[in-house]
PAZAPA-4460 file (N, C-alpha, C; in steps of 0.05 Angstrom, whole numbers, plus 32768, in hexadecimal, padded with zeros to 4 digits):
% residues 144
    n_x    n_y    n_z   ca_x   ca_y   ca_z    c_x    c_y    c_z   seq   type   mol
   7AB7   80A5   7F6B   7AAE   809F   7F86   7A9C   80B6   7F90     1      X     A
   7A88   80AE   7FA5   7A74   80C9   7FA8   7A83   80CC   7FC5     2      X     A
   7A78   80E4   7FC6   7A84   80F9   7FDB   7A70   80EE   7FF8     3      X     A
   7A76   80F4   8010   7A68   80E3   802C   7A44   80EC   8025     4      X     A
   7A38   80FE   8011   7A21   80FF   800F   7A22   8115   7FF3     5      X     A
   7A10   80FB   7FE4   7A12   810D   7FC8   79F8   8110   7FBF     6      X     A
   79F0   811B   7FAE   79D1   8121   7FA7   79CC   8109   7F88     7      X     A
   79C4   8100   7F8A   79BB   80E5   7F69   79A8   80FC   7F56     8      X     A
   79AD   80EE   7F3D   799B   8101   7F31   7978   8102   7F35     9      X     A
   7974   80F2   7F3E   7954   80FD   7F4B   7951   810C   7F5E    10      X     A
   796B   8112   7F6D   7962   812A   7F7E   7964   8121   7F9A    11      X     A
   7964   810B   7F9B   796C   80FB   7FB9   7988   80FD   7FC2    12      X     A
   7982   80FE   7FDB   799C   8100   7FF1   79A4   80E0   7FFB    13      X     A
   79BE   80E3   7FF0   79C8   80C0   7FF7   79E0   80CB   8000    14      X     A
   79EC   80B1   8016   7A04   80B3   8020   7A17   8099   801F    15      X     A
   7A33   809A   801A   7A3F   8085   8016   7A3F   8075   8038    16      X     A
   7A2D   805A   8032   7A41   8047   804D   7A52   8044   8053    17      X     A
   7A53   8041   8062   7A75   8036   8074   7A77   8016   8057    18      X     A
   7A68   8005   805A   7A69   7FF1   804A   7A6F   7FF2   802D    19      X     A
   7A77   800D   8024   7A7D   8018   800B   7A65   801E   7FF1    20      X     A
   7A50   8017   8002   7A37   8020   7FE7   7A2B   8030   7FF3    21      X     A
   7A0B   8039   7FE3   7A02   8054   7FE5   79ED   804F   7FF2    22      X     A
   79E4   805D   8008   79C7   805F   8016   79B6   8067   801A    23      X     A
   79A7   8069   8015   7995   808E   8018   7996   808E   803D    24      X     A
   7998   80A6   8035   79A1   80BE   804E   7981   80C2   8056    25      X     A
   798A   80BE   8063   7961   80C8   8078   7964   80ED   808B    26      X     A
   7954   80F5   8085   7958   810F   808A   7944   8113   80A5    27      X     A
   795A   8125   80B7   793F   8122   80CA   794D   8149   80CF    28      X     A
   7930   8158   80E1   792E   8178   80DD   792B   8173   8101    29      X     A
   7945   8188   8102   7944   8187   8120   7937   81A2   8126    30      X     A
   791D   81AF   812C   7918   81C0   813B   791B   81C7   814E    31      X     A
   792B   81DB   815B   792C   81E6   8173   7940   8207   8178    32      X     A
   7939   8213   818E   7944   8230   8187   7958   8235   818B    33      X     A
   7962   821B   81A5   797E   821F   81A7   7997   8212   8192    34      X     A
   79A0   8227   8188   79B9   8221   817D   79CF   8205   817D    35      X     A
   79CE   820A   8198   79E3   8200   81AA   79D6   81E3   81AB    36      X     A
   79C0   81D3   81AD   79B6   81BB   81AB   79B5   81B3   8192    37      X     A
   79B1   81C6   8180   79A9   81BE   8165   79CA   81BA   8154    38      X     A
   79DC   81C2   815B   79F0   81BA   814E   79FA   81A1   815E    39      X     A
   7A00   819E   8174   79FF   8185   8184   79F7   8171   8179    40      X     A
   79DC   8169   8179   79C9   8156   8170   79CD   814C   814C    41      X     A
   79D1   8164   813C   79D6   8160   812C   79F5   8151   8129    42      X     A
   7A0C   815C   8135   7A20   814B   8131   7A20   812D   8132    43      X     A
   7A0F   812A   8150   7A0E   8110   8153   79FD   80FC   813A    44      X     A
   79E0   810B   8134   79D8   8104   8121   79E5   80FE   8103    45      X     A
   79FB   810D   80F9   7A05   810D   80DE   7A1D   80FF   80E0    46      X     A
   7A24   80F1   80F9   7A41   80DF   80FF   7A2C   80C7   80FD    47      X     A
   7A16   80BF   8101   7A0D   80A8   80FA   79FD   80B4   80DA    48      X     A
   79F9   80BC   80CA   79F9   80B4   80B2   79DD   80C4   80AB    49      X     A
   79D1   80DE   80B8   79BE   80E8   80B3   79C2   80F6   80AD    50      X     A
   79B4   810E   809F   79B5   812B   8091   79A3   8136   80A5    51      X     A
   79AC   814A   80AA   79A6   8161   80B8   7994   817B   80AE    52      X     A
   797C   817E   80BA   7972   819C   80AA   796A   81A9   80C4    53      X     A
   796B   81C3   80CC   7964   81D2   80DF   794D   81E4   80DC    54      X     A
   7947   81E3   80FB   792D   8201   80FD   792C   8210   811D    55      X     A
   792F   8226   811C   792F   8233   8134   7912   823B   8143    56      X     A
   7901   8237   8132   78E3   823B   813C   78C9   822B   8133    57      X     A
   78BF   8229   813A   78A3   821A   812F   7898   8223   8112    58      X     A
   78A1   823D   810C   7890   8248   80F0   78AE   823A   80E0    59      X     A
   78C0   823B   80E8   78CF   8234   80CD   78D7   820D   80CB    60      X     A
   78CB   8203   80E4   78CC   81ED   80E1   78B7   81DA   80D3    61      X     A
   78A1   81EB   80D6   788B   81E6   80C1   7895   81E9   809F    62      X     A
   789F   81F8   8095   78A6   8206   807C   78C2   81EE   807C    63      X     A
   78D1   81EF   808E   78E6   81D7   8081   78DA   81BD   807A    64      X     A
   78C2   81B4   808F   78B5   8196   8089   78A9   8196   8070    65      X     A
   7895   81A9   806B   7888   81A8   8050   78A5   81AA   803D    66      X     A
   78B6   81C1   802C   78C4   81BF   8027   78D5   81A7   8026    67      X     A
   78DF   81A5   803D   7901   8189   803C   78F3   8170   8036    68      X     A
   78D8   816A   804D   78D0   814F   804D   78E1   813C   805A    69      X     A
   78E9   8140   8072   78FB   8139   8082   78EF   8111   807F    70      X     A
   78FD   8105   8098   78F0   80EC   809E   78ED   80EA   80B4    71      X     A
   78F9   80FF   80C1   78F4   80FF   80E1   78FE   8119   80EE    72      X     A
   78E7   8127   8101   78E5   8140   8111   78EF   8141   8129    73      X     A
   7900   814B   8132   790C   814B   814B   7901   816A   8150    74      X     A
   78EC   816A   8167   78E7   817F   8170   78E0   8191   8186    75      X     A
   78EF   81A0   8192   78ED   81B4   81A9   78D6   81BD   81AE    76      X     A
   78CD   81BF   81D0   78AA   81C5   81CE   78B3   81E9   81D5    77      X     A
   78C2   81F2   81E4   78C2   820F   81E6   78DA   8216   81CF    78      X     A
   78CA   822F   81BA   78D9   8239   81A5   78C3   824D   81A2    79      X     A
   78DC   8263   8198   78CA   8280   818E   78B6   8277   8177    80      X     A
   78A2   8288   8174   7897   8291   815F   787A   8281   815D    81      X     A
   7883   8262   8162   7868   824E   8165   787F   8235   8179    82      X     A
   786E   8235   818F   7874   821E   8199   787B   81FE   8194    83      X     A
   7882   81FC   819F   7882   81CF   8191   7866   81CA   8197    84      X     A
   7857   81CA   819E   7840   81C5   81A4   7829   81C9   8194    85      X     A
   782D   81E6   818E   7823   81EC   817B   782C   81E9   8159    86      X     A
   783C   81E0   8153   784B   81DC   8141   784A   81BA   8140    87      X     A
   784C   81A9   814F   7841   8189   814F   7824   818D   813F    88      X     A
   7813   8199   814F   77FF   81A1   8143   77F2   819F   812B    89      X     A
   7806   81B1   811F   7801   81BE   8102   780C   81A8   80F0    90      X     A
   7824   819F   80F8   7832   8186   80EC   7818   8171   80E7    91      X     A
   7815   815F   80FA   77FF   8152   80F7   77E4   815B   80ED    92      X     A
   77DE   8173   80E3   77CE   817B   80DD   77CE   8183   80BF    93      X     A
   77E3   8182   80AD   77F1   818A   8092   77ED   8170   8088    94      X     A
   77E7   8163   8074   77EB   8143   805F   7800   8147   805A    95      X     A
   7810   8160   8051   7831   8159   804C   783F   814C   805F    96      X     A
   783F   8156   8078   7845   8151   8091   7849   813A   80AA    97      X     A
   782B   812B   80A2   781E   8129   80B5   7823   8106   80C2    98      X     A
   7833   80FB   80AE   783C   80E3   80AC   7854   80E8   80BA    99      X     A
   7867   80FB   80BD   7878   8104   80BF   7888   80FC   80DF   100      X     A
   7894   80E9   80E9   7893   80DF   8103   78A0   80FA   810D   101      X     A
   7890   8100   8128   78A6   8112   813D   78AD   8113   8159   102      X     A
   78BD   8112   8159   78CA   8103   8177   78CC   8122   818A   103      X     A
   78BF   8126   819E   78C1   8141   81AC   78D9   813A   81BC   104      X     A
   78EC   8152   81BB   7906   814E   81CF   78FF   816B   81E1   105      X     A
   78FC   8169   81FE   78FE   8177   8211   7900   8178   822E   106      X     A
   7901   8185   8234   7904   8185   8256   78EB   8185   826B   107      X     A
   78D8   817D   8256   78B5   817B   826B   78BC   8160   8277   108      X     A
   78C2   8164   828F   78BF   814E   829E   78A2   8142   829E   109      X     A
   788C   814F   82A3   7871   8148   82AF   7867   812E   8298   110      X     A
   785D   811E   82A7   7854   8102   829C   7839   8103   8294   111      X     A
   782A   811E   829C   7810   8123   8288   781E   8136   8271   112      X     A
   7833   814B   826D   7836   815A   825B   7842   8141   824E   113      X     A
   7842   812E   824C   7858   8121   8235   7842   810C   8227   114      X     A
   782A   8103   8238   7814   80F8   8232   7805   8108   821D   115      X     A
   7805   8129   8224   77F2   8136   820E   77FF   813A   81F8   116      X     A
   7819   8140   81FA   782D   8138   81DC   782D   8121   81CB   117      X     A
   782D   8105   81DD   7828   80F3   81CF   7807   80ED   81C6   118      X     A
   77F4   80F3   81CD   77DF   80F5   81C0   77D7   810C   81AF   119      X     A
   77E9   811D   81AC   77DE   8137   8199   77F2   8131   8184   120      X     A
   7800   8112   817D   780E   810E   816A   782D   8109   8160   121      X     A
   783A   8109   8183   7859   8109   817F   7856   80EE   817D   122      X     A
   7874   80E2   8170   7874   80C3   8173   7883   80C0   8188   123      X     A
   7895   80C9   819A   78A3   80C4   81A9   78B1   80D7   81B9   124      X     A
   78B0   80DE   81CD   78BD   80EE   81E1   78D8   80F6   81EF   125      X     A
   78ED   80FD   81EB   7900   80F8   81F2   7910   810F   8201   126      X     A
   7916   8112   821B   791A   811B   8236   7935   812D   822D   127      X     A
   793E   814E   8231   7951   8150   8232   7957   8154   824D   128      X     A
   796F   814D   825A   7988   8146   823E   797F   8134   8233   129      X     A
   7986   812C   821E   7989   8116   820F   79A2   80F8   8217   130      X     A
   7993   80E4   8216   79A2   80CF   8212   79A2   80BD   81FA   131      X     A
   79BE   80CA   81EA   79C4   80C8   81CC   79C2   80A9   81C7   132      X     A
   79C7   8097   81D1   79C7   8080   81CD   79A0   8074   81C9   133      X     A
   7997   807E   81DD   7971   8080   81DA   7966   8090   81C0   134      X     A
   7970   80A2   81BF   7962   80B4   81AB   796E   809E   818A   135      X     A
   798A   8099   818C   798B   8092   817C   7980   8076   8172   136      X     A
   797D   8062   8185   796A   804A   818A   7951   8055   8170   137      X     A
   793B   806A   8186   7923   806F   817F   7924   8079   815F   138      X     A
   7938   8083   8155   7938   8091   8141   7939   8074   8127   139      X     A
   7957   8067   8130   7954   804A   8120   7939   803A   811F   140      X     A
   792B   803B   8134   790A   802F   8134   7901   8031   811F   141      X     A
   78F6   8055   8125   78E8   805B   8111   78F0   8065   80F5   142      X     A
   7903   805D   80F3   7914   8065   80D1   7917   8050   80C1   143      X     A
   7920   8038   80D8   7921   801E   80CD   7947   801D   80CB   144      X     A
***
């Protein structure tokens, strides 16, 4: 019997269903600096059936996407080193990347800052706090 997420020999990350067979695991890279959200979010995330990869700044969330190849970016617009903004950016700006959906999670209220995010390439915007039941909606959308 495989363990709640085992690795197949091609190298893929699969997890057992509740329904007793195997699924591939969809990996999504939560960027952001705080600690304290990023283990949060992740719990909630890996009790419904996702793998988890982390980044505390924009330079290393770049290097996990190329690297991991996530399926979906959960990302903070204020973080040391390179901003979300600047780091959306570069994402959409990489071919490894650039397909790469990312949902900006923050506290910009302003209805033009969330307009220039979604035209500089986020797929979807999502307000903290967070309302786990929405985020997780948006996330089944786009994962399928």
């Amino acid at each position: 019997m495989f363990d709640l997420f085992d690795v197949v020999p091609n190298g893929d990350l699969w997890h057992t269903s509740i329904l007793g067979g195997l699924a591939m695991c969809r990996i999504i890279l939560i960027a952001d600096d705080s600690a304290v959200f990023r283990d949060l979010e992740a719990k909630v995330l890996e009790t419904h059936g996702y793998h988890v990869i982390h980044a505390s700044n924009g330079a290393e969330t770049l290097r996990k996407a190329v690297e991991e190849k996530p399926d979906l970016i959960l990302l903070d617009i204020q973080m040391p080193v390179m901003d979300g903004v600047q780091t959306l950016a570069l994402l959409k700006k990489q071919p490894e990347t650039k397909d790469i959906p990312v949902f900006v999670v923050s506290t910009i209220g302003r209805v033009k800052d969330r307009e220039i995010l979604l035209k500089g390439g986020a797929d979807e915007f999502i307000s903290k706090p967070i309302n786990i039941r929405e985020m997780l909606l948006r996330i089944q959308e786009h994962l399928g």
